[in-house]
CHARMM internal coordinates of N, CA and C (Angstrom, degrees):
IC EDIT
DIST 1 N 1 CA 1.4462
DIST 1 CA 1 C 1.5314
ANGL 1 N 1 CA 1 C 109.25
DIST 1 C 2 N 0.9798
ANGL 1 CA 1 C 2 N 114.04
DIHE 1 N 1 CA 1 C 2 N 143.16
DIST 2 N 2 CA 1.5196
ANGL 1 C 2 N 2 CA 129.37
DIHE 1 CA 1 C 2 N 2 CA 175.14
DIST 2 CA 2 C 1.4845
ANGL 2 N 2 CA 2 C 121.04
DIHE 1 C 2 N 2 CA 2 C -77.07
DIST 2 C 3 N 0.9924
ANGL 2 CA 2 C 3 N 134.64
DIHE 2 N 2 CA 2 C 3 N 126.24
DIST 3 N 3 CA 1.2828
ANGL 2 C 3 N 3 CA 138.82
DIHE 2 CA 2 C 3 N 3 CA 160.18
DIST 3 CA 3 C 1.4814
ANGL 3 N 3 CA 3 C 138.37
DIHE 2 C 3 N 3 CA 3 C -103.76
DIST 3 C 4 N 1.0021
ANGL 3 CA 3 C 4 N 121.13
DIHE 3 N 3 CA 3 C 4 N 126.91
DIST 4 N 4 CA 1.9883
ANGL 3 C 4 N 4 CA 118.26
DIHE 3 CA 3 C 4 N 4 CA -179.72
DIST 4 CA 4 C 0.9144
ANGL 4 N 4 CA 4 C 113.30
DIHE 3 C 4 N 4 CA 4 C -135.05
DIST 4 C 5 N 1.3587
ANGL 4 CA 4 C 5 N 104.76
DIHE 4 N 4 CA 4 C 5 N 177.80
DIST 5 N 5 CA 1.6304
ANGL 4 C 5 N 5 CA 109.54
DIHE 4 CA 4 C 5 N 5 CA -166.09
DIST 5 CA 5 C 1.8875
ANGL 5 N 5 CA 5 C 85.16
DIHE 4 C 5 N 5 CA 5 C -140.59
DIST 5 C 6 N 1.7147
ANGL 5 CA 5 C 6 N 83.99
DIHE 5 N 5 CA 5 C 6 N 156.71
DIST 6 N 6 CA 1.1328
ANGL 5 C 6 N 6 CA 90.35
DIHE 5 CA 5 C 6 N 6 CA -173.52
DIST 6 CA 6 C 1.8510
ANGL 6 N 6 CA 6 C 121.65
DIHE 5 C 6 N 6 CA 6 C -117.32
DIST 6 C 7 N 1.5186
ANGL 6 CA 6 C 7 N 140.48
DIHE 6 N 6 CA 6 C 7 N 126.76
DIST 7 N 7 CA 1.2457
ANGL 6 C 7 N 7 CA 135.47
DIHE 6 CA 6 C 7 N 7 CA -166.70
DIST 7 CA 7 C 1.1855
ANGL 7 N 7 CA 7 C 95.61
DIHE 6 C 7 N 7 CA 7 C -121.79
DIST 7 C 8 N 1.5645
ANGL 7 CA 7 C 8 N 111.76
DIHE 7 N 7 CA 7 C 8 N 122.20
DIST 8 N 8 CA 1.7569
ANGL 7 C 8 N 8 CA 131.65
DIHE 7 CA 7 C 8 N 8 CA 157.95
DIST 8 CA 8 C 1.1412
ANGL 8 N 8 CA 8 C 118.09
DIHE 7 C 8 N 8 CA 8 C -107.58
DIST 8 C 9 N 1.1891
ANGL 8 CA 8 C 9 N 159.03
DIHE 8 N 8 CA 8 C 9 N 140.30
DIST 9 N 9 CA 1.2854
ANGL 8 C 9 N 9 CA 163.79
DIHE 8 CA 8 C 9 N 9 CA 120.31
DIST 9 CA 9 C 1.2358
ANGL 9 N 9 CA 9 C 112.57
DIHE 8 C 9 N 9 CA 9 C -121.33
DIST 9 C 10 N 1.7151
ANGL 9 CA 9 C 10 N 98.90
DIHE 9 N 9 CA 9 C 10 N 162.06
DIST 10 N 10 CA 1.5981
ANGL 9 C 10 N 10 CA 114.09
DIHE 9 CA 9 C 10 N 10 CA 170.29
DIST 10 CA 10 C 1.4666
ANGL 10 N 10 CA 10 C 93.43
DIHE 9 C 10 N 10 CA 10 C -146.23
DIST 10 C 11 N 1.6124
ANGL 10 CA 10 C 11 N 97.72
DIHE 10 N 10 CA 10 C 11 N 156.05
DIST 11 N 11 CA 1.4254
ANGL 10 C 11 N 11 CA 119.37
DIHE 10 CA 10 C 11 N 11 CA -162.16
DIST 11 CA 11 C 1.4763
ANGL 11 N 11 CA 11 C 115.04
DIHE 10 C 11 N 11 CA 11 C -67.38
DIST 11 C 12 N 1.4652
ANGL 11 CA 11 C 12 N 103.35
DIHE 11 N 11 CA 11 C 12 N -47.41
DIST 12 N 12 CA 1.8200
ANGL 11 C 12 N 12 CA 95.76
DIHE 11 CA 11 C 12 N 12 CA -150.99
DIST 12 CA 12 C 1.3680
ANGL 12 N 12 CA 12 C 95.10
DIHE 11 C 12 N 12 CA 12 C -148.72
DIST 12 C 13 N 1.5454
ANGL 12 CA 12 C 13 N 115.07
DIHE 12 N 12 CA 12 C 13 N 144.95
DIST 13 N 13 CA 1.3387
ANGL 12 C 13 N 13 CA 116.21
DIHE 12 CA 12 C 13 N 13 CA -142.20
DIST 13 CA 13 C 2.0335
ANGL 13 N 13 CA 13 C 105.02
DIHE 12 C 13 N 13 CA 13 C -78.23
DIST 13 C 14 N 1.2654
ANGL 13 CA 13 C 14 N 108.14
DIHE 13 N 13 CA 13 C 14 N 5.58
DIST 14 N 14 CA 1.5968
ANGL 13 C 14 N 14 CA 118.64
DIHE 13 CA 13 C 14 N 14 CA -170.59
DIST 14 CA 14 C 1.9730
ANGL 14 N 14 CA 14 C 86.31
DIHE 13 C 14 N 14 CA 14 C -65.71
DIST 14 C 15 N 1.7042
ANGL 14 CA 14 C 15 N 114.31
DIHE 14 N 14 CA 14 C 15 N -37.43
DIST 15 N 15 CA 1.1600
ANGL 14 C 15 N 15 CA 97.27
DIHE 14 CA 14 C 15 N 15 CA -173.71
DIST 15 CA 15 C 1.6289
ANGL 15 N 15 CA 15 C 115.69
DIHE 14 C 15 N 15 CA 15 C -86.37
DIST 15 C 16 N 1.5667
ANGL 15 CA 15 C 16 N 103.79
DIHE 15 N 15 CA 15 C 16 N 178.51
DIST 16 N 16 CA 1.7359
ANGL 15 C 16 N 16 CA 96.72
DIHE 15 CA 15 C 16 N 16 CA -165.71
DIST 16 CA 16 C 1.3492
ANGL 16 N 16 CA 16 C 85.99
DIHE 15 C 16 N 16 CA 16 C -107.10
DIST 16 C 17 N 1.6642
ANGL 16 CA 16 C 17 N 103.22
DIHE 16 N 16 CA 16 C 17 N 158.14
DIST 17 N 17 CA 1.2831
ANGL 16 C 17 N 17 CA 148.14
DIHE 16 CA 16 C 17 N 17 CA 146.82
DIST 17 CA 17 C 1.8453
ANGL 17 N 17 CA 17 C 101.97
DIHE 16 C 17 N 17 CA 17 C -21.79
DIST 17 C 18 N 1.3157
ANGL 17 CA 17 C 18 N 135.32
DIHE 17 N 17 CA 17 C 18 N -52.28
DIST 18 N 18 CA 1.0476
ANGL 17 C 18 N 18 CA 136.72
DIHE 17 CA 17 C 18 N 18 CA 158.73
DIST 18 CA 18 C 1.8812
ANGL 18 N 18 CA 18 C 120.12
DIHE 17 C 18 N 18 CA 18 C -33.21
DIST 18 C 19 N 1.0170
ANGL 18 CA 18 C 19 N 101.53
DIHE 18 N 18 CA 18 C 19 N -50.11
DIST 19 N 19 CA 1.4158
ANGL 18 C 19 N 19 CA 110.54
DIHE 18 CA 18 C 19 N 19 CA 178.58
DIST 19 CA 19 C 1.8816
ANGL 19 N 19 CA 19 C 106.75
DIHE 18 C 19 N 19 CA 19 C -46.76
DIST 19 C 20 N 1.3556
ANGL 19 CA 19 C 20 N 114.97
DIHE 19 N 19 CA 19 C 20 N -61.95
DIST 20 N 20 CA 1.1763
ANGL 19 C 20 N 20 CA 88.17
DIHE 19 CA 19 C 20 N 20 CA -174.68
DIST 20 CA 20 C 1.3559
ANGL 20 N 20 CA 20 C 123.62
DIHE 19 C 20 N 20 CA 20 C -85.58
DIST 20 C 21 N 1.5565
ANGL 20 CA 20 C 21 N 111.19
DIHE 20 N 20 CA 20 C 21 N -12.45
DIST 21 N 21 CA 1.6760
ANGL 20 C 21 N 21 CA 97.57
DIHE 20 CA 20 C 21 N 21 CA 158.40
DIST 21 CA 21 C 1.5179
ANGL 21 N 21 CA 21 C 125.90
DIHE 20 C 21 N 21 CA 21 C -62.64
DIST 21 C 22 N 1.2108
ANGL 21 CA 21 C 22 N 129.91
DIHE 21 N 21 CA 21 C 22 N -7.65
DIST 22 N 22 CA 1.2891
ANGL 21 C 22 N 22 CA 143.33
DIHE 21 CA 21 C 22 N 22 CA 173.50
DIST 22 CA 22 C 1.6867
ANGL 22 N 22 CA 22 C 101.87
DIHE 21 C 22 N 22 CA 22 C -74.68
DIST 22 C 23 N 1.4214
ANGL 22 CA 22 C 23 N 101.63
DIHE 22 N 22 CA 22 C 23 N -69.01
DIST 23 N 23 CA 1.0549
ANGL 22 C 23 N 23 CA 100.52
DIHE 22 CA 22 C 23 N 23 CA -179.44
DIST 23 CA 23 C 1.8388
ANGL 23 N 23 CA 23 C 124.40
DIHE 22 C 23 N 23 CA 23 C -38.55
DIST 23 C 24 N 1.4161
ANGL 23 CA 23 C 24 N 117.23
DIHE 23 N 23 CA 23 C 24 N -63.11
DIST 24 N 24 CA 1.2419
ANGL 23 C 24 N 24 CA 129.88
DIHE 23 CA 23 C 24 N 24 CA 162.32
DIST 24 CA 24 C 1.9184
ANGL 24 N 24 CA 24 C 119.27
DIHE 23 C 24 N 24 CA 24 C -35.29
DIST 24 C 25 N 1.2867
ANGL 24 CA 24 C 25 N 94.20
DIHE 24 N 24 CA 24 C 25 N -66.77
DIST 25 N 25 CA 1.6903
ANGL 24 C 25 N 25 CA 99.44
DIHE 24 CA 24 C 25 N 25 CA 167.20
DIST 25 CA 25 C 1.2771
ANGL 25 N 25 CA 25 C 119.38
DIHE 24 C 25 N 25 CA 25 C -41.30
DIST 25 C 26 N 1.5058
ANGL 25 CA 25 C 26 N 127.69
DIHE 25 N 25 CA 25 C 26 N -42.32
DIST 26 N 26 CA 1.4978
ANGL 25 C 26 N 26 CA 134.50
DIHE 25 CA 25 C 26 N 26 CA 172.01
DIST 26 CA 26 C 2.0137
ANGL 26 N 26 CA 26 C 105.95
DIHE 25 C 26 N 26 CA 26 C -60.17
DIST 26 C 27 N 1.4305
ANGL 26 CA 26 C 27 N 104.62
DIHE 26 N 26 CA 26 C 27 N -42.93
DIST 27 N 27 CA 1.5534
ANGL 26 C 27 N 27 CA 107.80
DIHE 26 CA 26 C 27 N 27 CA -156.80
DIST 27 CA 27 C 1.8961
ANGL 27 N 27 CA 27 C 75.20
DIHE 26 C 27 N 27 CA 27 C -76.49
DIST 27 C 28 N 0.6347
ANGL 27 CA 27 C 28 N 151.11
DIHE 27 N 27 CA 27 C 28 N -62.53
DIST 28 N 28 CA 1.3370
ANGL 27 C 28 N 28 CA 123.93
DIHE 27 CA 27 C 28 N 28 CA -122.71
DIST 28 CA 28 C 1.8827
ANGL 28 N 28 CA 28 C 93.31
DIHE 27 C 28 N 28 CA 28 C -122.54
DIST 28 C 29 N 1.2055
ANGL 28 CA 28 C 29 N 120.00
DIHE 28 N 28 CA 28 C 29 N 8.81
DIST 29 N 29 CA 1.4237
ANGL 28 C 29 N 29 CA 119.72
DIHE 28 CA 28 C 29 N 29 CA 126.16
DIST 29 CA 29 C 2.0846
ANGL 29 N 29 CA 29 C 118.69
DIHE 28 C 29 N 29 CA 29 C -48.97
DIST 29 C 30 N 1.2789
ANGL 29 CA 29 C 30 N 89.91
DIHE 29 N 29 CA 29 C 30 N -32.95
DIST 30 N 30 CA 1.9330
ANGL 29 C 30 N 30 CA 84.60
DIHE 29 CA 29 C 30 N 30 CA -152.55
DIST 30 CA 30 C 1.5503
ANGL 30 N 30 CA 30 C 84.30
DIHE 29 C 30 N 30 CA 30 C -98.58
DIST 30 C 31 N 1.6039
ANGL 30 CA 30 C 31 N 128.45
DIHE 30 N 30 CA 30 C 31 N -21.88
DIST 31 N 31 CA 1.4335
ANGL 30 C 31 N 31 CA 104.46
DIHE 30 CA 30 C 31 N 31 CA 168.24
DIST 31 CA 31 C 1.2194
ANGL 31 N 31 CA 31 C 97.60
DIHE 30 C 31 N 31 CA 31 C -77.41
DIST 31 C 32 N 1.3396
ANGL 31 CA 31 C 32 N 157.66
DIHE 31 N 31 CA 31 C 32 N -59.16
DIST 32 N 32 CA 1.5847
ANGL 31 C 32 N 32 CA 143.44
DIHE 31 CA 31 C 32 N 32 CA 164.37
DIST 32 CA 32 C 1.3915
ANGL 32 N 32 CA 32 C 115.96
DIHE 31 C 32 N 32 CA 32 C 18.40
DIST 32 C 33 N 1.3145
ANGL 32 CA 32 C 33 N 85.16
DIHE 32 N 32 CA 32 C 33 N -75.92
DIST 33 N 33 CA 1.7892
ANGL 32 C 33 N 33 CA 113.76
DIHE 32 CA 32 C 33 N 33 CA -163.24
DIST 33 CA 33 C 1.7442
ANGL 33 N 33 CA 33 C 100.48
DIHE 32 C 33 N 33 CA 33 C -65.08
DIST 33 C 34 N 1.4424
ANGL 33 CA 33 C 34 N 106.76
DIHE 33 N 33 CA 33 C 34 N -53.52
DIST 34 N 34 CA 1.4535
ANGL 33 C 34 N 34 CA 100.47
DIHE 33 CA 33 C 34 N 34 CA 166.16
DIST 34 CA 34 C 1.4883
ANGL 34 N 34 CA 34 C 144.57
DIHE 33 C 34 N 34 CA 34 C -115.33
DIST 34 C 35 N 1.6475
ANGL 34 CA 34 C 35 N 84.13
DIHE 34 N 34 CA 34 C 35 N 47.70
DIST 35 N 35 CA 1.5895
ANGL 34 C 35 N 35 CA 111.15
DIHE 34 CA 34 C 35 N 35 CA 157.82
DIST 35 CA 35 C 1.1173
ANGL 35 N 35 CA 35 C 106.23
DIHE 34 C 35 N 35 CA 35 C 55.27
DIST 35 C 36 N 1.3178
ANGL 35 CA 35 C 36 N 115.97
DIHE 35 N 35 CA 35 C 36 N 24.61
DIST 36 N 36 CA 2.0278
ANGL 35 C 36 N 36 CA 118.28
DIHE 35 CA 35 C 36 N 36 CA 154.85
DIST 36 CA 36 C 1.4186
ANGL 36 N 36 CA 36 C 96.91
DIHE 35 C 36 N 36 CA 36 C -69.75
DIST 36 C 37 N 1.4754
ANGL 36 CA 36 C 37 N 94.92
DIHE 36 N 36 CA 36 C 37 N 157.71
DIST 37 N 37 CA 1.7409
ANGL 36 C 37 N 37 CA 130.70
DIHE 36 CA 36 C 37 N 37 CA 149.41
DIST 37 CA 37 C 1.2889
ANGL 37 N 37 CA 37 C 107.49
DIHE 36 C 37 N 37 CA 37 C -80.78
DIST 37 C 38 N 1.2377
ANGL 37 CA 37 C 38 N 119.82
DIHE 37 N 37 CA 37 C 38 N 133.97
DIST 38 N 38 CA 1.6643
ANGL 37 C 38 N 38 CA 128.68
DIHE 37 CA 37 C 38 N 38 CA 150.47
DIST 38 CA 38 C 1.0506
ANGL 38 N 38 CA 38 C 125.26
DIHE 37 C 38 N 38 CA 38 C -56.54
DIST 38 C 39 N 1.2566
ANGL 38 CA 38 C 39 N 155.38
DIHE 38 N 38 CA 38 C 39 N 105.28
DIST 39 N 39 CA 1.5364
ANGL 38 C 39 N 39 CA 131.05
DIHE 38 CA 38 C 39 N 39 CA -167.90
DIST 39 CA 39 C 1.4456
ANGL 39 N 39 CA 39 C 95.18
DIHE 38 C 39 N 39 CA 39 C -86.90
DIST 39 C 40 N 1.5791
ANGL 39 CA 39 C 40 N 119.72
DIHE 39 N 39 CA 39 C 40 N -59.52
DIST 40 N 40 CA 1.7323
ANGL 39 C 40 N 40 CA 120.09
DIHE 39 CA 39 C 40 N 40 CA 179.74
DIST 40 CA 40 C 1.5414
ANGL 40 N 40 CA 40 C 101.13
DIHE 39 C 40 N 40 CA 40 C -157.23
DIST 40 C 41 N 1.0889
ANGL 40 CA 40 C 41 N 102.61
DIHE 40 N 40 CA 40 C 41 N 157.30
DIST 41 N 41 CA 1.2700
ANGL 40 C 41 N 41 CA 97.25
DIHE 40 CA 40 C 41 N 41 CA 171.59
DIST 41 CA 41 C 1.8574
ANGL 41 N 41 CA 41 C 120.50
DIHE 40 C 41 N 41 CA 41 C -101.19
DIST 41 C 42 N 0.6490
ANGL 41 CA 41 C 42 N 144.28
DIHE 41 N 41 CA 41 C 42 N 147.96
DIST 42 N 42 CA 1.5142
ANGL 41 C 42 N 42 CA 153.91
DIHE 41 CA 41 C 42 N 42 CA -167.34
DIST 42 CA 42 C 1.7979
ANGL 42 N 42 CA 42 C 106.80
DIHE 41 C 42 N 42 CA 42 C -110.34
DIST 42 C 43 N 1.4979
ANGL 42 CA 42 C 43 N 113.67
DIHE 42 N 42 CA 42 C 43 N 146.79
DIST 43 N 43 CA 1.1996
ANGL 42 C 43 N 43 CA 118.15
DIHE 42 CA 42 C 43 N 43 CA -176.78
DIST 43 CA 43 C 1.1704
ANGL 43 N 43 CA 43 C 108.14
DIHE 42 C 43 N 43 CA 43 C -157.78
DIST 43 C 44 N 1.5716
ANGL 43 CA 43 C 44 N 125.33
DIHE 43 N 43 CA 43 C 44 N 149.97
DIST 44 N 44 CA 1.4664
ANGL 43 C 44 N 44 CA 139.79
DIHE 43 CA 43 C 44 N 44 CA 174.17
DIST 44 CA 44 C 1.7844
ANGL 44 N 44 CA 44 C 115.57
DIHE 43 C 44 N 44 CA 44 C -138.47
DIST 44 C 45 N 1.1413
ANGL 44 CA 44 C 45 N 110.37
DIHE 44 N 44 CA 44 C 45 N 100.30
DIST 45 N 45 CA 1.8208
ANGL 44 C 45 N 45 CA 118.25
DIHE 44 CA 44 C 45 N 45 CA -178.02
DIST 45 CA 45 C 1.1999
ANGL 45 N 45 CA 45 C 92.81
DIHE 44 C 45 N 45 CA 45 C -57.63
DIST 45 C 46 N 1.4144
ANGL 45 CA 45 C 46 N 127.80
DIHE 45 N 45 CA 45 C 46 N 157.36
DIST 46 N 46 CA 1.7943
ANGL 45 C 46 N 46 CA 132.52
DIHE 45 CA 45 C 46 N 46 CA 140.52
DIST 46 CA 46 C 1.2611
ANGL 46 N 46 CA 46 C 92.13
DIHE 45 C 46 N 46 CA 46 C 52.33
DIST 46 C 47 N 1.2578
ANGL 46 CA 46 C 47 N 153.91
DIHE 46 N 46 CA 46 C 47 N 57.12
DIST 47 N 47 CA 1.1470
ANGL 46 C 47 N 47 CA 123.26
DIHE 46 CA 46 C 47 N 47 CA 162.82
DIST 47 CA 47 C 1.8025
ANGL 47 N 47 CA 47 C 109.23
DIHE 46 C 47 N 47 CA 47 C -136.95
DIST 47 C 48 N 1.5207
ANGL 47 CA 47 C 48 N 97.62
DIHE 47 N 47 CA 47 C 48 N 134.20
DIST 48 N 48 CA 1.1989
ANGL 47 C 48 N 48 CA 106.93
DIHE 47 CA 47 C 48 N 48 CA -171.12
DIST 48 CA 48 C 1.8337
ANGL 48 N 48 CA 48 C 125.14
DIHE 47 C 48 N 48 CA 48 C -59.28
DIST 48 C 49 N 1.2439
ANGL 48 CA 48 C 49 N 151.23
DIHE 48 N 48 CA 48 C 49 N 136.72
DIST 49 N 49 CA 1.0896
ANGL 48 C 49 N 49 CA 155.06
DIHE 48 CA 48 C 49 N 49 CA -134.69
DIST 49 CA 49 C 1.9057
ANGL 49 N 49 CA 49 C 93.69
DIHE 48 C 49 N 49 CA 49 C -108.82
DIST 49 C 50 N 1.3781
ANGL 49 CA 49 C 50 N 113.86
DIHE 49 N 49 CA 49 C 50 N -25.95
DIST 50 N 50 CA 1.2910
ANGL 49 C 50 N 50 CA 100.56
DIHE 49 CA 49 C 50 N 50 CA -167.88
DIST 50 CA 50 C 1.9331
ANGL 50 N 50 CA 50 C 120.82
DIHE 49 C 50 N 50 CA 50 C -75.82
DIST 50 C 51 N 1.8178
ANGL 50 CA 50 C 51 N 93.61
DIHE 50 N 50 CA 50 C 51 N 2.37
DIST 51 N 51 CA 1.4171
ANGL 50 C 51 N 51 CA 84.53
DIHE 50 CA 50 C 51 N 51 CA 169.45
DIST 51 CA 51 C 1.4310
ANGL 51 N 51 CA 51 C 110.57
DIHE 50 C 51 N 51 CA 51 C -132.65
DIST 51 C 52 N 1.1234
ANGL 51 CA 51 C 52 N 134.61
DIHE 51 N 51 CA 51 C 52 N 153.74
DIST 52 N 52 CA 1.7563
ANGL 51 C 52 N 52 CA 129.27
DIHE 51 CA 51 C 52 N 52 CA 147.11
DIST 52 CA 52 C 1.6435
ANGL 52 N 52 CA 52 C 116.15
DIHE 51 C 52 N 52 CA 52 C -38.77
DIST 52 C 53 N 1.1262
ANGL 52 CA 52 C 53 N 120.59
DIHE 52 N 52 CA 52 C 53 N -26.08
DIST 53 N 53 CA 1.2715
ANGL 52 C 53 N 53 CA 103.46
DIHE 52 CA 52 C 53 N 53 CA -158.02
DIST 53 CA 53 C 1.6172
ANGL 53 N 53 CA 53 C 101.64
DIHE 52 C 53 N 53 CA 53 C -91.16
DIST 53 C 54 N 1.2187
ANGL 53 CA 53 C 54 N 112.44
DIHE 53 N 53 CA 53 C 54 N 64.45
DIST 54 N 54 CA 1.3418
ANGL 53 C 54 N 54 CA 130.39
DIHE 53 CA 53 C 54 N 54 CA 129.12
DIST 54 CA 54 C 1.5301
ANGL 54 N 54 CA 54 C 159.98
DIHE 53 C 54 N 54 CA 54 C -90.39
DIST 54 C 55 N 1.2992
ANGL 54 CA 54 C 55 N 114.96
DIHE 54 N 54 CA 54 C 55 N 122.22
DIST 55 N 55 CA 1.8864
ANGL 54 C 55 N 55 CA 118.15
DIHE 54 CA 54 C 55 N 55 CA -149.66
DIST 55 CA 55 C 1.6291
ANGL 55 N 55 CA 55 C 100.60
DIHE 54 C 55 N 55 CA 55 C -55.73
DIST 55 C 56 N 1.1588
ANGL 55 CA 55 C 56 N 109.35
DIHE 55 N 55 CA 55 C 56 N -25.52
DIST 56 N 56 CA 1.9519
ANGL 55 C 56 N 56 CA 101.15
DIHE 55 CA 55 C 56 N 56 CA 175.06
DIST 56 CA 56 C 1.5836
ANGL 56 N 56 CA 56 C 113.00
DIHE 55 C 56 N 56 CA 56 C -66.52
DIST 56 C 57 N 1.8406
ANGL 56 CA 56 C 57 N 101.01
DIHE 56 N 56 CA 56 C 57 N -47.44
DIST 57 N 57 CA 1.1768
ANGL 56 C 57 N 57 CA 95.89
DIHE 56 CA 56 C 57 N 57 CA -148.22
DIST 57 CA 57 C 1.8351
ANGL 57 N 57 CA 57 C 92.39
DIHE 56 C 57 N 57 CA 57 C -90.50
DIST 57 C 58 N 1.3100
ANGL 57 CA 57 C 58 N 109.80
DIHE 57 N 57 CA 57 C 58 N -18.27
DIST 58 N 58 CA 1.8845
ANGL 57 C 58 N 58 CA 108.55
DIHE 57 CA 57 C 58 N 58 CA 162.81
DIST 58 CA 58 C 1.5537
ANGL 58 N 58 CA 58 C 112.15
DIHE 57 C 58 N 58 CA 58 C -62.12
DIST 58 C 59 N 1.1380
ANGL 58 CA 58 C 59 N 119.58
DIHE 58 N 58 CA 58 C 59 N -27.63
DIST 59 N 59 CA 1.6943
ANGL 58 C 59 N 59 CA 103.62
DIHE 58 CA 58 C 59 N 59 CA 175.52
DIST 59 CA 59 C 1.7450
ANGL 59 N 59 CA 59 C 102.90
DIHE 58 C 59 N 59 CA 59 C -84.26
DIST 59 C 60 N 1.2253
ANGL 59 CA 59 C 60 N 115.71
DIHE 59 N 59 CA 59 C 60 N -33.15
DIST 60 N 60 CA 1.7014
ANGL 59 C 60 N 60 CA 114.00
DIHE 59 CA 59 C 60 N 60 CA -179.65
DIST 60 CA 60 C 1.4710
ANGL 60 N 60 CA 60 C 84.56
DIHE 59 C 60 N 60 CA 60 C -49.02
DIST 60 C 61 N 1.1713
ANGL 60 CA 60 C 61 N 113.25
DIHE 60 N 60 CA 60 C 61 N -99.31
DIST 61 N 61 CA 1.3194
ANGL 60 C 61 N 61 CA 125.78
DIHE 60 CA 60 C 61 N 61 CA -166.16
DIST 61 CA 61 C 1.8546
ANGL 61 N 61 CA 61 C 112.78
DIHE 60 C 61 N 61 CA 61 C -25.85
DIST 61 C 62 N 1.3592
ANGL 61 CA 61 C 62 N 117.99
DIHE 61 N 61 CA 61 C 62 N -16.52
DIST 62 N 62 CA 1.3613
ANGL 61 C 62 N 62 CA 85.51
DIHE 61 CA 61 C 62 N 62 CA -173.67
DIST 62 CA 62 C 1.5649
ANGL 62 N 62 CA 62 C 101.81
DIHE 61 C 62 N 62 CA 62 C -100.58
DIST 62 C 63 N 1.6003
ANGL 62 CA 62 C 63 N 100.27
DIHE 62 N 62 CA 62 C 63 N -13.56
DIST 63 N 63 CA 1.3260
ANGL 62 C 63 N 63 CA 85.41
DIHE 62 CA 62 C 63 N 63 CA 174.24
DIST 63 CA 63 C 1.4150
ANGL 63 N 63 CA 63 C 139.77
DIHE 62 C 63 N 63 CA 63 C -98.85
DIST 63 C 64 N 1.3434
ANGL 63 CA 63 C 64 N 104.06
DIHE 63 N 63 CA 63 C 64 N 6.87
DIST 64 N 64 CA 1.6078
ANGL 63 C 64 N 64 CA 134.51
DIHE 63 CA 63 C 64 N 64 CA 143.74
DIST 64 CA 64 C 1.1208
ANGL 64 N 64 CA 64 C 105.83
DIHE 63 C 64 N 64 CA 64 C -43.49
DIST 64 C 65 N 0.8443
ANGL 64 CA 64 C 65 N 121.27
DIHE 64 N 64 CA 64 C 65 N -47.05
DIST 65 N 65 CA 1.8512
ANGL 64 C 65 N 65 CA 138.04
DIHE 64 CA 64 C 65 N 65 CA -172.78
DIST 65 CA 65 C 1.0867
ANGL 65 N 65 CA 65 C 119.50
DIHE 64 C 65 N 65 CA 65 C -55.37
DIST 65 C 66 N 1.6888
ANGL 65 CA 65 C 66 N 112.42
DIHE 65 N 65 CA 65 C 66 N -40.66
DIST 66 N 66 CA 1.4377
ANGL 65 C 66 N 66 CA 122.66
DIHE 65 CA 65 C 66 N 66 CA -162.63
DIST 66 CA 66 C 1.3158
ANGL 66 N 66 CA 66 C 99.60
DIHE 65 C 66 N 66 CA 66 C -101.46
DIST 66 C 67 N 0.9754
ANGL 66 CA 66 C 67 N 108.58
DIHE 66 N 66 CA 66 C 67 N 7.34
DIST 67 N 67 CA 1.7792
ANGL 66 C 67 N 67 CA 124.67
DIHE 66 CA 66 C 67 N 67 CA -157.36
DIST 67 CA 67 C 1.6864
ANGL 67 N 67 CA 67 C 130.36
DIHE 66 C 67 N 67 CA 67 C 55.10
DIST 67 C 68 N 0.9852
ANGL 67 CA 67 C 68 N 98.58
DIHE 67 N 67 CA 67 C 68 N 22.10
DIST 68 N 68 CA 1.4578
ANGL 67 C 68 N 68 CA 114.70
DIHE 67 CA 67 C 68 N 68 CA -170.24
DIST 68 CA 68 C 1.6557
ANGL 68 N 68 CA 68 C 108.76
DIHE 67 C 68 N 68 CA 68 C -54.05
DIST 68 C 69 N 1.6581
ANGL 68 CA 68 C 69 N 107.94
DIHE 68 N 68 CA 68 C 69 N -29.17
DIST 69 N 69 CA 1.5461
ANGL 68 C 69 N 69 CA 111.06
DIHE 68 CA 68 C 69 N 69 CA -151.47
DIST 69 CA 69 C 1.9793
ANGL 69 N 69 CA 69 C 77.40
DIHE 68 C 69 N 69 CA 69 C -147.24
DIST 69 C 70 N 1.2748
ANGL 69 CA 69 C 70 N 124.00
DIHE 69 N 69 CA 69 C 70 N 147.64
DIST 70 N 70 CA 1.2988
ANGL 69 C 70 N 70 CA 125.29
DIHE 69 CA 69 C 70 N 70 CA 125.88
DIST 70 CA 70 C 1.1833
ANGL 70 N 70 CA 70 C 154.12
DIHE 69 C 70 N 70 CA 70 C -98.72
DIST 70 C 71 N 1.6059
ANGL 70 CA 70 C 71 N 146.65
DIHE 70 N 70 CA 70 C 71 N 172.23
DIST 71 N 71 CA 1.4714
ANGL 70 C 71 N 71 CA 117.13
DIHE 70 CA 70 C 71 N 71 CA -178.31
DIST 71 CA 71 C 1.2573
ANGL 71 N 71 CA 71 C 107.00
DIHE 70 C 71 N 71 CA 71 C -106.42
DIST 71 C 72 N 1.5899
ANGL 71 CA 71 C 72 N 110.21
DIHE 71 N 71 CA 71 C 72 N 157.53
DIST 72 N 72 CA 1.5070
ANGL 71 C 72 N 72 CA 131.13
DIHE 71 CA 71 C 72 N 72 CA -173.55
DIST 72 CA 72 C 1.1681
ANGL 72 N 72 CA 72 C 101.01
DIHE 71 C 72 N 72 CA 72 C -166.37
DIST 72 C 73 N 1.6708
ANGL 72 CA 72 C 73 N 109.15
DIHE 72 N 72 CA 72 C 73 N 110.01
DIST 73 N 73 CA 1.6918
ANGL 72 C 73 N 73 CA 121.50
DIHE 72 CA 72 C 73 N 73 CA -169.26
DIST 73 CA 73 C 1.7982
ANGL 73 N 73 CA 73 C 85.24
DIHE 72 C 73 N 73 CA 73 C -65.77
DIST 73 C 74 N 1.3963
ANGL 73 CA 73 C 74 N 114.42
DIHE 73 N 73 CA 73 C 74 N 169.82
DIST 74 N 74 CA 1.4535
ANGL 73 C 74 N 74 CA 134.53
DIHE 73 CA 73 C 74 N 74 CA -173.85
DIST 74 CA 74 C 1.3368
ANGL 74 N 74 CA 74 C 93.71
DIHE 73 C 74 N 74 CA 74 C -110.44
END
COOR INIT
IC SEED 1 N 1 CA 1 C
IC BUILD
């Protein structure tokens, strides 16, 4: 069985709080459909895309790391 993890964010606080539950609700419809596991989902408020050094996308990544989760673009 497959497993993923899931990363939402939006940039800048003009957008809503809705956005990344949307976002999430979509990802884990399509692991549904193709019979992935969720491992967790990952998140970043306000936060700009032009760097990594974000606390969502630093815990994705570390636990990619440990191998806990692997990647598979959607």
């Amino acid at each position: 069985m497959t497993t993923v993890a899931i990363y939402a964010r939006y940039s800048t606080d003009l957008q809503k709080e809705a956005s990344i539950e949307d976002q999430i609700r979509l990802c884990q419809e399509r692991a549904e459909r193709e019979g992935w596991t969720v491992y967790q989902s990952y998140t970043d408020h306000g936060q700009s895309g032009a760097t990594l050094l974000r606390p969502g996308v630093q815990m994705l990544l570390s636990d990619a790391q440990s191998w806990q989760i692997r990647y598979h673009p959607l």
